[in-house]
C-alpha positions, 0 to 999 in steps of 0.5 A: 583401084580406079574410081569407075571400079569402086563405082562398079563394086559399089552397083554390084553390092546394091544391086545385090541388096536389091535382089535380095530384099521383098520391096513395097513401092511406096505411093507414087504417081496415079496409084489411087482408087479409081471407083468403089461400089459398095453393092458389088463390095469392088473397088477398081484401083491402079497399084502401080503406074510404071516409068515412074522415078520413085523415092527409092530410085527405081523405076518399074518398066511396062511389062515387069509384072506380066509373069507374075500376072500369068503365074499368079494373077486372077485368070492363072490356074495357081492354087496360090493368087495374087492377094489384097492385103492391107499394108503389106502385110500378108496376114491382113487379107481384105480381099483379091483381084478378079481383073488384073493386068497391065494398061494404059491409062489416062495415058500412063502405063499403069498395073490396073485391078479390079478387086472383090473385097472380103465380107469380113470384119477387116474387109468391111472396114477397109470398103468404108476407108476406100467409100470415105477417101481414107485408102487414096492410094496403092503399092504393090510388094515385089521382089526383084528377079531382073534389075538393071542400073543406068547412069547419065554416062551409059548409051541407055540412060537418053532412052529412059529418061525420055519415057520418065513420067517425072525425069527432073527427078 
């Protein structure tokens, strides 16, 4: 077997891995709390800002979640919306997005949100965390329905690298 095979085999495999485990993206760069207004019981946020390298060697591109947001998103007409939750964990609901899309912000592609926070204990809570600094950042949950690899060696790898917020990385 050729070494570019056992490379290919060994894509194949994580790409499957990939496919087939639920991800939470880890703090990255610019996905922080922008404004919280305690009266409006709100906070504006950006989740998760796109062309970013992160820890897992991903890179979520402009664009990635535009489904997700007209099936599921606050303007959708599902009976099951995008939620709020607190680490990821479903059952720790503090509140749901009335504004979400993609844009550019400060200028870097971002996922922005703008979310009404529950008047429930755990909802009170995290308003104080996000009022005192304590919720800094954000991540979003997803599962891959599309993935693609690039490597320094493909025709791809000169156009993504160039968009990259961080391509030392």
């Amino acid at each position: 077997m050729t070494t570019y095979a056992q490379n290919q085999k060994e894509l194949e495999a994580l790409k499957a891995q990939k496919m087939g485990t639920f991800y939470g993206v880890k703090s990255g760069f610019g996905n922080t709390t922008k404004d919280v207004d305690m009266a409006k019981r709100t906070v504006q946020s950006i989740p998760n800002t796109y062309l970013f390298f992160d820890s897992d060697q991903d890179v979520l591109i402009p664009g990635c979640a535009k489904k997700t947001i007209q099936e599921k998103g606050p303007n959708s007409n599902a009976v099951a919306k995008v939620k709020n939750v607190k680490d990821h964990n479903i059952t720790q609901r503090i509140g749901k997005p009335e504004v979400l899309d993609e844009r550019k912000v400060e200028g870097n592609e971002v996922m922005y949100a703008e979310s009404k926070i529950l008047t429930t204990t755990l909802g009170n809570d995290m308003l104080i965390e996000y009022q005192e600094g304590v919720i800094d950042n954000h991540s979003i949950g997803f599962r891959y329905l599309d993935l693609e690899f690039i490597t320094n060696e493909s025709d791809e790898w000169k156009k993504w690298i160039d968009q990259l917020i961080n391509p030392k990385e």
